[in-house]
KEPAMI-26484 format. One record per residue (C-alpha): residue in one letter; x, y, z. Coordinates in Angstrom, 3 decimals. Layout:
# KEPAMI-26484
marnu type:A | east:X | north:Y | up:Z
...
This chain:
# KEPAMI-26484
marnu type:X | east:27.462 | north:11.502 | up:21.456
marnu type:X | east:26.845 | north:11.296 | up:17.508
marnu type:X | east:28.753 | north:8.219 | up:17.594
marnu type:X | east:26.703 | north:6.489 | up:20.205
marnu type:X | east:23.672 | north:7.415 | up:18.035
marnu type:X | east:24.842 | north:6.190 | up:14.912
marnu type:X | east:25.497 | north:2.611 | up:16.539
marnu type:X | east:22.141 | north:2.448 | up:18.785
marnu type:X | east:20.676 | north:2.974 | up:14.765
marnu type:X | east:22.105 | north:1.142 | up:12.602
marnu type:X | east:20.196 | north:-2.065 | up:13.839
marnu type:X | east:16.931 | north:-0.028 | up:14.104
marnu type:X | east:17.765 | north:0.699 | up:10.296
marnu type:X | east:18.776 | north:-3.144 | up:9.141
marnu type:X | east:15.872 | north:-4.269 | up:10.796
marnu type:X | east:13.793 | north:-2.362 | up:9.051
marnu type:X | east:15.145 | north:-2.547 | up:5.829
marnu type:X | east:14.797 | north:-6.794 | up:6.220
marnu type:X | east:11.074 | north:-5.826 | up:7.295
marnu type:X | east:10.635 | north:-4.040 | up:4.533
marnu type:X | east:11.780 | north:-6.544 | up:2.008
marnu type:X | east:10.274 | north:-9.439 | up:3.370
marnu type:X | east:7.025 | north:-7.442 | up:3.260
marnu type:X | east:7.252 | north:-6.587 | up:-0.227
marnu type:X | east:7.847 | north:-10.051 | up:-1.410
marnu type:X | east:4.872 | north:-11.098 | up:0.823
marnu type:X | east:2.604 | north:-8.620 | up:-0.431
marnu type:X | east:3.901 | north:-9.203 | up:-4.178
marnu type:X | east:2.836 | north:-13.159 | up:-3.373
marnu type:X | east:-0.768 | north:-12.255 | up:-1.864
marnu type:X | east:-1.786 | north:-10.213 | up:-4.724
marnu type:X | east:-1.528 | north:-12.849 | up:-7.272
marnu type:X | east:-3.544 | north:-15.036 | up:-4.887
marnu type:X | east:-6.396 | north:-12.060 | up:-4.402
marnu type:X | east:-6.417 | north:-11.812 | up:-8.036
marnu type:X | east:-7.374 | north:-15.055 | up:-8.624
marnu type:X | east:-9.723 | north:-14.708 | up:-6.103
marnu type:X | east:-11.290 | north:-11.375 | up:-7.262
marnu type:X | east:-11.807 | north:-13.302 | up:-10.712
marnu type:X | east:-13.828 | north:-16.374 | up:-8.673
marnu type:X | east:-15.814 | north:-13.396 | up:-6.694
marnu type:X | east:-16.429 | north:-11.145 | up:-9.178
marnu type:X | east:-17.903 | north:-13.724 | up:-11.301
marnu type:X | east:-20.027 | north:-15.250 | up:-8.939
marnu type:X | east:-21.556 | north:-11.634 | up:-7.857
marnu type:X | east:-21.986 | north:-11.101 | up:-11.304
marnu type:X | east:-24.195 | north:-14.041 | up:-11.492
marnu type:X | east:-25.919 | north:-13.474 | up:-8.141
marnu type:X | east:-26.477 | north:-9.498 | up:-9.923
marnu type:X | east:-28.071 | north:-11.307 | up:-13.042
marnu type:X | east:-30.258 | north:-13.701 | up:-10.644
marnu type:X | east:-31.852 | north:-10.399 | up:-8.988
marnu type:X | east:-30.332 | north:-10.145 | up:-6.053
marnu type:X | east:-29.209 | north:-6.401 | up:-6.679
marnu type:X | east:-27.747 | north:-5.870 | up:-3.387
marnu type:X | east:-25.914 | north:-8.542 | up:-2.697
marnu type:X | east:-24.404 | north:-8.780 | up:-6.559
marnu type:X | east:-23.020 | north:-4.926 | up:-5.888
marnu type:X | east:-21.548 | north:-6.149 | up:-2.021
marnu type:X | east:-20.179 | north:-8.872 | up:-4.129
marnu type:X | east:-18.148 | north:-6.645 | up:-6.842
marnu type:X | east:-17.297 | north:-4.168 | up:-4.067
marnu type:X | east:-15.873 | north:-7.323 | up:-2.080
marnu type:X | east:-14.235 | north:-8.266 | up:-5.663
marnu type:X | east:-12.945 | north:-5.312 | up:-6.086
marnu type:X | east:-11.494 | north:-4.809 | up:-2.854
marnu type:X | east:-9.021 | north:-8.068 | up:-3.549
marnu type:X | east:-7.647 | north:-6.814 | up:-6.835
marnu type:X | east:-4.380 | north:-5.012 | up:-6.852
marnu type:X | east:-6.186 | north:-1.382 | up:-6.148
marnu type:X | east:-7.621 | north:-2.655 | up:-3.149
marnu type:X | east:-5.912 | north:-4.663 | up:-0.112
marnu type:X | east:-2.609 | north:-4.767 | up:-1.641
marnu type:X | east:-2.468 | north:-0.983 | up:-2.553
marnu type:X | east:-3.206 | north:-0.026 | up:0.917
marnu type:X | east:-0.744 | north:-2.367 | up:2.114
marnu type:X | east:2.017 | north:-0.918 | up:-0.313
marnu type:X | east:1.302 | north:2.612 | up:0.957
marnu type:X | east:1.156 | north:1.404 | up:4.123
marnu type:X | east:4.937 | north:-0.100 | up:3.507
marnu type:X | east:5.872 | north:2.749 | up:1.661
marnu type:X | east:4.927 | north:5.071 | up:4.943
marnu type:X | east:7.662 | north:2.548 | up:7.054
marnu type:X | east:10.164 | north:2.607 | up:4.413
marnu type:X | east:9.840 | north:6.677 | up:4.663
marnu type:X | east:10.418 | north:6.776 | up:8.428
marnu type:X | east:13.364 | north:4.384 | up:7.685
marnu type:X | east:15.092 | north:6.822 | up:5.584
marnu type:X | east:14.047 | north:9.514 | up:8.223
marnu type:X | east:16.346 | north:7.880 | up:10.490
marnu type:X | east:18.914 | north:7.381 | up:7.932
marnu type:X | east:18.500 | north:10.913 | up:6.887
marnu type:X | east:18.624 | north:12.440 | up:10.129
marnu type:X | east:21.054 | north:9.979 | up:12.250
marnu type:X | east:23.589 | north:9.795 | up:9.276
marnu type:X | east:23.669 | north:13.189 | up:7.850
């Protein structure tokens, strides 16, 4: 029975493992993008906050802010990181 389990797995696991990867690289690749456009945001909300326009200037560096590497991209890593730990769950528990 332990057998059958370890083979009904082990594509469960290299599928996620490929998932996992793949993500990572994606993720690596969209934060360089956001950055750039964080940069183009937060300097145009910065110029909207010196026009007057308060309120929009701060939605603007919350919205810049939000496309750096703390925002999108870290909830998307600990988002990963959460799959990649139920990956080694399964490793953990199926394979001893």
């Amino acid at each position: 029975m332990k057998i059958l389990l370890k083979i009904l797995c082990a594509p469960v696991i290299a599928v996620l493992s490929v998932f996992v990867w793949l993500t990572a690289k994606l993720v690596q690749a969209s934060a360089v993008i956001l950055n750039f456009i964080a940069i183009a945001v937060g300097l145009g909300s910065l110029c909207i906050f010196v026009d007057g326009k308060t309120a929009q200037g701060i939605c603007g560096l919350i919205a810049a802010f939000l496309f750096t590497p703390f925002g999108l991209p870290m909830i998307s890593i600990m988002l990963l990181g959460q799959v990649q730990k139920f990956r080694y769950w399964i490793q953990d528990s199926v394979y001893g």
